[in-house]
C-alpha positions as CSV (number, residue, x, y, z in Angstrom):
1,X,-42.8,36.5,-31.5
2,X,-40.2,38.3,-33.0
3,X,-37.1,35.9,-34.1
4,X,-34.3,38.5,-32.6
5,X,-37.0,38.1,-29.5
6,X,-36.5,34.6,-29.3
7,X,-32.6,34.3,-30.4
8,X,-32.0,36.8,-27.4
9,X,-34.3,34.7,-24.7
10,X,-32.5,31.3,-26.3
11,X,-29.0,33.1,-25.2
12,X,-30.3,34.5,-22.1
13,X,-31.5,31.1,-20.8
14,X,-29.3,28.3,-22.7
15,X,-27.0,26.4,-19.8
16,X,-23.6,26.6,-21.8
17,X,-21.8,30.2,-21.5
18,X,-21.7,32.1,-24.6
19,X,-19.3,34.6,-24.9
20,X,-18.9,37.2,-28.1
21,X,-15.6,38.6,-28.0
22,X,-13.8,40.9,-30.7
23,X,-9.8,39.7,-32.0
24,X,-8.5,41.6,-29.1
25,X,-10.9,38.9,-27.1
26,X,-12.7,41.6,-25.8
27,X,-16.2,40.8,-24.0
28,X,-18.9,42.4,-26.4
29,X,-21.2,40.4,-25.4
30,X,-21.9,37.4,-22.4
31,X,-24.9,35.3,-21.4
32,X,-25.9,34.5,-17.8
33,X,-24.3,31.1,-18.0
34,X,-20.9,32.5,-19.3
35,X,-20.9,34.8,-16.3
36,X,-22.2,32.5,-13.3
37,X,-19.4,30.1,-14.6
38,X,-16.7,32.5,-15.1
39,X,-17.5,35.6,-13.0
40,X,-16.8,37.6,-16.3
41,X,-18.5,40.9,-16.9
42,X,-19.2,42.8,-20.2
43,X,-16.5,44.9,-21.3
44,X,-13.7,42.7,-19.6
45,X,-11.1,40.8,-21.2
46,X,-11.3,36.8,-22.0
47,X,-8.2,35.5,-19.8
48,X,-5.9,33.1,-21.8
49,X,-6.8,29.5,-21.2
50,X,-3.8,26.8,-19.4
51,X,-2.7,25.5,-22.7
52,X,-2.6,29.1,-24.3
53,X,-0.7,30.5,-21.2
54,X,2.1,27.3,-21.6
55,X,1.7,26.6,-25.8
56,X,4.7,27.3,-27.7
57,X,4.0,30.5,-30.5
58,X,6.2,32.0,-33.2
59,X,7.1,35.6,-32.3
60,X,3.5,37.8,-33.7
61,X,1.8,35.3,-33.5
62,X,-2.0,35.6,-31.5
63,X,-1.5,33.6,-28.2
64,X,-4.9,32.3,-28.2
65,X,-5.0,29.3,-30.2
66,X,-8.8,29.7,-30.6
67,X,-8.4,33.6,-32.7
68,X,-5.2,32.0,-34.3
69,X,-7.1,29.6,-36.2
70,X,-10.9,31.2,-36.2
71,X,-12.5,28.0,-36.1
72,X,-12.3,25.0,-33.5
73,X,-15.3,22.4,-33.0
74,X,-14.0,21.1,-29.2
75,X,-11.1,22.0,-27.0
76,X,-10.7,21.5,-23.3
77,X,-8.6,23.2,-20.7
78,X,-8.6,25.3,-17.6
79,X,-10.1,28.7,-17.6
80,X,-9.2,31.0,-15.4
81,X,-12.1,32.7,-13.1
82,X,-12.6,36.5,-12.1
83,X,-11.6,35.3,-8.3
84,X,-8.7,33.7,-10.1
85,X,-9.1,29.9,-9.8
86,X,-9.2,27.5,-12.8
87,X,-12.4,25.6,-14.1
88,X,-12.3,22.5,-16.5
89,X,-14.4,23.5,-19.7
90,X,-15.0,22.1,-22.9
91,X,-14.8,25.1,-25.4
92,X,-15.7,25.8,-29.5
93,X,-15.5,28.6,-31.0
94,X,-16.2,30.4,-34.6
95,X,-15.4,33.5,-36.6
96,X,-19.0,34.9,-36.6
97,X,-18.7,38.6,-38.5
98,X,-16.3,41.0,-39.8
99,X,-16.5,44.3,-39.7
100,X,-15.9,45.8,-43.7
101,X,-16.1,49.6,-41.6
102,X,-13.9,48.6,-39.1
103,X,-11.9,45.7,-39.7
104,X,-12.9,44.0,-36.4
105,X,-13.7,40.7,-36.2
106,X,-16.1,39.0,-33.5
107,X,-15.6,35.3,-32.5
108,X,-18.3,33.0,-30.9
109,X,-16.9,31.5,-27.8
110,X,-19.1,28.5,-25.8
111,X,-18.1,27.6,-22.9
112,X,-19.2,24.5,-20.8
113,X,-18.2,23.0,-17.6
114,X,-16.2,20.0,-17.7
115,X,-15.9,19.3,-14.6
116,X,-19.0,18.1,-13.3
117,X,-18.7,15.7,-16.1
118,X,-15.0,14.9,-15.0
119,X,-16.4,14.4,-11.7
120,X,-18.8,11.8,-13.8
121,X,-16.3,10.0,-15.1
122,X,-13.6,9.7,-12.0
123,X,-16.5,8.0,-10.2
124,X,-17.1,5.9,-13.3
125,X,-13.9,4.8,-13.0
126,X,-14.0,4.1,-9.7
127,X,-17.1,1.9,-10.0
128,X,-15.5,0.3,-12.6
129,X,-12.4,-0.9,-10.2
130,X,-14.6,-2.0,-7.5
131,X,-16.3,-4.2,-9.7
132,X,-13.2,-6.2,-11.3
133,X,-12.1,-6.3,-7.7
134,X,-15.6,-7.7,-6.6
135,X,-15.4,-10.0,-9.5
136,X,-11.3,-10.4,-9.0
137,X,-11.9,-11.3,-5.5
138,X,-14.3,-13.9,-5.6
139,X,-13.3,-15.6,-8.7
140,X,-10.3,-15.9,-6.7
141,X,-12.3,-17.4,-3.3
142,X,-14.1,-19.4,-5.8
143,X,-10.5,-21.2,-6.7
144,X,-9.6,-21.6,-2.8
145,X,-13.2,-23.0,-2.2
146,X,-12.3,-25.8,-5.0
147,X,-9.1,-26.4,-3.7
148,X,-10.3,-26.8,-0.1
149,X,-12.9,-29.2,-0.7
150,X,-11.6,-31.1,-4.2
151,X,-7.9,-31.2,-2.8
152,X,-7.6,-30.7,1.2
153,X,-10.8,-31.7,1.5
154,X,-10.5,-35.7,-0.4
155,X,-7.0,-35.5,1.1
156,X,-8.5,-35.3,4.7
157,X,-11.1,-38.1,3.6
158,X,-8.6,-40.1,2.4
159,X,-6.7,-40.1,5.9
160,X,-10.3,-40.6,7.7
161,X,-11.2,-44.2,6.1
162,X,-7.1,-44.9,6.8
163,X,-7.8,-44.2,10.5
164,X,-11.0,-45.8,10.4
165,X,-9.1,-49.4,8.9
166,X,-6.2,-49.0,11.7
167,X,-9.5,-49.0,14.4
168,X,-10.8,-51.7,12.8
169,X,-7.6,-54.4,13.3
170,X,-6.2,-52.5,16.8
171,X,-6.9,-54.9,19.3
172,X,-4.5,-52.6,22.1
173,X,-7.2,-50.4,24.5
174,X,-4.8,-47.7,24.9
175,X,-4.1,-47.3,20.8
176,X,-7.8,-47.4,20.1
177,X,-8.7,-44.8,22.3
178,X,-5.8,-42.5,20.7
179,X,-7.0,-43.4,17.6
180,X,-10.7,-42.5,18.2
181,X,-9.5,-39.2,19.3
182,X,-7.7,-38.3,16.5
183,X,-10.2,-39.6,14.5
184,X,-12.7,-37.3,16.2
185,X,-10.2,-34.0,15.8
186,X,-10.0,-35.4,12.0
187,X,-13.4,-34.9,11.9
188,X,-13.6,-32.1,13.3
189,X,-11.0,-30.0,11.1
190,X,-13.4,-31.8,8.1
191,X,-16.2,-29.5,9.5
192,X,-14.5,-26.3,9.9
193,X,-12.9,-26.8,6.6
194,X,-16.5,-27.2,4.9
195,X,-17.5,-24.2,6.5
196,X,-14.4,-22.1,5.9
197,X,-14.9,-23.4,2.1
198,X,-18.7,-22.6,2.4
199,X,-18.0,-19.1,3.4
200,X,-15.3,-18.8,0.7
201,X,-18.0,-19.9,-2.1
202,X,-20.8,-21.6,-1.5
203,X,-21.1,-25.1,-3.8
204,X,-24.7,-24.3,-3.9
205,X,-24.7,-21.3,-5.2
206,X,-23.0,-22.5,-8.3
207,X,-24.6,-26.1,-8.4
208,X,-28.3,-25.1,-7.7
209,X,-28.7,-21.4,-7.7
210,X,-29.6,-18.6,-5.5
211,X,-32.6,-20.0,-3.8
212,X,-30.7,-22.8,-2.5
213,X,-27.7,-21.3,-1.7
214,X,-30.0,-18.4,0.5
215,X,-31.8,-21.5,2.4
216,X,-28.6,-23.3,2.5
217,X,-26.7,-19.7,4.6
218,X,-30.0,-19.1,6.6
219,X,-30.0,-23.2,7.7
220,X,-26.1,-22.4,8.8
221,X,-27.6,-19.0,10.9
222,X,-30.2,-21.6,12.5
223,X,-28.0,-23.8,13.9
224,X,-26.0,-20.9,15.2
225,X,-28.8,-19.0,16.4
226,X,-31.8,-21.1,17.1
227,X,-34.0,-18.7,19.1
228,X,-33.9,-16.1,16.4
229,X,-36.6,-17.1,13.7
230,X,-35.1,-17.3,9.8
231,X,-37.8,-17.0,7.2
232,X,-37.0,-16.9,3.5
233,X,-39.9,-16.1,0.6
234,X,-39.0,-16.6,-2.7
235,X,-41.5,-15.8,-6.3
236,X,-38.9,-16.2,-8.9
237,X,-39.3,-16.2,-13.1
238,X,-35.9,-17.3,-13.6
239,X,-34.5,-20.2,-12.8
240,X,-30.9,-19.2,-13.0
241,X,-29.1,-15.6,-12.9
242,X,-25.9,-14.4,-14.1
243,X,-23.2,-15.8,-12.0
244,X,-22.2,-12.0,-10.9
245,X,-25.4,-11.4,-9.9
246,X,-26.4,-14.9,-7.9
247,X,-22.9,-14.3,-6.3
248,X,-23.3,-10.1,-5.5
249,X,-26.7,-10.8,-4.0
250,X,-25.9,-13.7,-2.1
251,X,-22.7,-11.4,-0.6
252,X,-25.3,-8.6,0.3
253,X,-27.7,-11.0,2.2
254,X,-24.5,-12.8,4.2
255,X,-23.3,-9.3,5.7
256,X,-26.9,-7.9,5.9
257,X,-28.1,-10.9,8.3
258,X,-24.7,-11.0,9.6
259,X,-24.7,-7.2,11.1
260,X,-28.2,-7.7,12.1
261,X,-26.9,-10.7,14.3
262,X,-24.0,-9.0,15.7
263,X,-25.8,-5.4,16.3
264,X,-29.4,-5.2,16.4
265,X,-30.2,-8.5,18.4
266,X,-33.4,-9.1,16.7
267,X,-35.8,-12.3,17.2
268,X,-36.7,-12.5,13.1
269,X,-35.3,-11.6,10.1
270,X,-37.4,-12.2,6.8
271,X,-35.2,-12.8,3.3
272,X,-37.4,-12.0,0.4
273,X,-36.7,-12.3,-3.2
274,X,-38.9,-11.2,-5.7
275,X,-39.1,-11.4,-10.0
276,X,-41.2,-9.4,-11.8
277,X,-40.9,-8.5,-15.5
278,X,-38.9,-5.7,-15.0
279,X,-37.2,-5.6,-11.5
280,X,-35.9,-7.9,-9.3
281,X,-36.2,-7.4,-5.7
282,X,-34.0,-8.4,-2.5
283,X,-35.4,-7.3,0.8
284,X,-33.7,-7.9,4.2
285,X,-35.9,-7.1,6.9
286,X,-35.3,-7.5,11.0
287,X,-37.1,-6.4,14.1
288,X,-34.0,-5.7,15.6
289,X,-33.4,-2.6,17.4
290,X,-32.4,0.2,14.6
291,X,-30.2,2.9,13.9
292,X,-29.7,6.5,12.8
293,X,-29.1,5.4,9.0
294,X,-27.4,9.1,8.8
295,X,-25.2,8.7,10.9
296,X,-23.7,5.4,9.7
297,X,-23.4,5.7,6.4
298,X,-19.2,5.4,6.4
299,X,-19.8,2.0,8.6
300,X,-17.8,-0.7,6.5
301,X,-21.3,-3.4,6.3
302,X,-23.2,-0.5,5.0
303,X,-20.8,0.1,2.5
304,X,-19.8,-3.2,1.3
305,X,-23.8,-3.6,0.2
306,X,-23.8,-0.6,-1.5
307,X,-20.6,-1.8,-3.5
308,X,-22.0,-5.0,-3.8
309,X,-25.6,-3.6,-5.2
310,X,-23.6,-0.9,-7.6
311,X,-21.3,-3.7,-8.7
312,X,-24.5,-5.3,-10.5
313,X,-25.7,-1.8,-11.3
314,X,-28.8,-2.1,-8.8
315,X,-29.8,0.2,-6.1
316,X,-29.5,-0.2,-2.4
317,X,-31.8,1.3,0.1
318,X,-31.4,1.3,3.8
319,X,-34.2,2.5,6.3
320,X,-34.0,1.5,10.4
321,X,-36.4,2.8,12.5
322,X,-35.5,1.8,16.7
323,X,-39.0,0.4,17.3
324,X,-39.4,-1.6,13.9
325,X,-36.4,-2.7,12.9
326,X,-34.0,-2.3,9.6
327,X,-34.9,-2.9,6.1
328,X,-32.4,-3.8,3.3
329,X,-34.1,-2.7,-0.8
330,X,-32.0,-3.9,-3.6
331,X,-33.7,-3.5,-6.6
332,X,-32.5,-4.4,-9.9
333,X,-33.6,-3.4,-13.3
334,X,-33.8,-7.1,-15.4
335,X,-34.1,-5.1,-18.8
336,X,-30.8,-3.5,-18.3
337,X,-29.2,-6.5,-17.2
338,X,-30.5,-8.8,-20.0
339,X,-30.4,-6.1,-22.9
């Protein structure tokens, strides 16, 4: 094959948009790229770019900062299209020949689109705030759930063994019935505030580790729910994750059982957690009665798993089926995560 052969297939197929254009940026010369990005043709004239349109110039001087100084490895702007609207593109350009005959010169211009890329990054970002305030959020819980149960929670205690001592050395009928009720409403705010601390962190979870803080939530679902059958099945490698993880995972299984509780009214739901040497594996399954996935993909559970699973850069995969039920696929790459 010819090497001019080849050059021309090169420009005719290559995804950036290449553009020869003379010092009076005339078109000479445009690949398929160039013109499915810009809606340029041959023969037309390369429009000034945003900065070249606003940049300051001393009077003769080329408006195109590009021509003015021959030679530029990267700059970005906004290109105007044919239709008239503006495109983000990275551009580079390079005096390629002279013309002794003429005296025209002939510039390289590449062109490619930024804004996919910009696109990239904005969501980058994005990710990047949900996680610190995932991570802001329930470093922040974890502080309550101290305070409850270290603070409140000994405070409470305290006042318990005081109305305990005061039963002990009543003798009056009348104030040892009050004091068994209060007692008894003591108690009781001890329990909620256990709970209300449990849901806020759970102790477990940062004592023992996931597996005990998943059997730990699904004994708290039994009580609550003890016709509907909990079964958890662990095969685990590691005996402790990161702390983002254990907590991100734990989050994802609370709302998945959770909305399975409130919408699908199932009779089992199955927890399974499983290590291999590459990927670790949450699955949350139900034989609830399912739903059109499509159609509730903006529903706030559904998106706070996906935020949870992106947080800890794993995927999240949701399929529900009316007659079988829904099933929740979090799968993380270990490699990544311990690299």
């Amino acid at each position: 094959m010819e090497i001019d052969q080849l050059g021309q297939q090169i420009f005719q197929v290559i995804q950036d948009g290449i553009i020869v254009m003379d010092q009076k940026r005339n078109i000479v010369a445009l690949n398929p790229s160039a013109e499915k990005l810009t809606g340029w043709r041959l023969g037309g004239l390369v429009p000034y770019c945003s900065f070249c349109q606003h940049r300051q110039i001393p009077s003769g001087q080329e408006r195109c900062y590009l021509v003015t100084h021959e030679q530029s490895p990267y700059f970005s702007s906004e290109m105007p299209t044919y239709s008239g609207e503006l495109v983000d593109v990275e551009m580079s350009t390079a005096k390629i020949l002279y013309d002794n005959q003429t005296g025209a010169t002939y510039y390289l211009l590449v062109l490619r689109d930024f804004s996919e890329r910009k696109k990239q990054q904005e969501h980058e970002m994005r990710q990047q705030m949900v996680q610190q305030l995932i991570a802001a959020r329930e470093e922040e819980h974890k502080r309550l759930a101290m305070e409850l149960h270290d603070g409140v929670g000994q405070s409470l205690f305290g006042l318990s063994l005081a109305l305990d001592s005061l039963k002990t050395d009543t003798v009056d009928p009348k104030t040892t019935a009050y004091l068994n009720e209060v007692s008894s409403e003591m108690k009781r705010v001890m329990s909620d505030l256990r709970l209300y601390s449990k849901q806020l962190r759970p102790l477990e979870l940062d004592q023992f580790g996931l597996e005990v803080a998943l059997d730990s939530l699904l004994d708290g679902f039994r009580k609550q729910k003890p016709n509907i059958q909990f079964k958890a099945e662990y095969i685990l490698r590691t005996i402790r994750l990161k702390a983002t993880i254990e907590i991100n995972l734990y989050r994802i299984v609370q709302e998945s059982v959770m909305n399975s509780l409130k919408h699908a009214d199932p009779t089992r739901i199955v927890i399974r957690l499983i290590e291999s040497n590459e990927y670790l594996l949450l699955v949350i399954q139900d034989n609830g009665a399912g739903f059109d996935v499509k159609h509730h993909q903006s529903g706030l559970g559904l998106q706070h798993i996906q935020e949870r699973a992106s947080a800890i850069g794993a995927t999240a995969d949701v399929t529900s089926d009316k007659r079988q039920g829904t099933s929740i696929r979090i799968k993380l790459n270990l490699k990544e995560v311990f690299e």
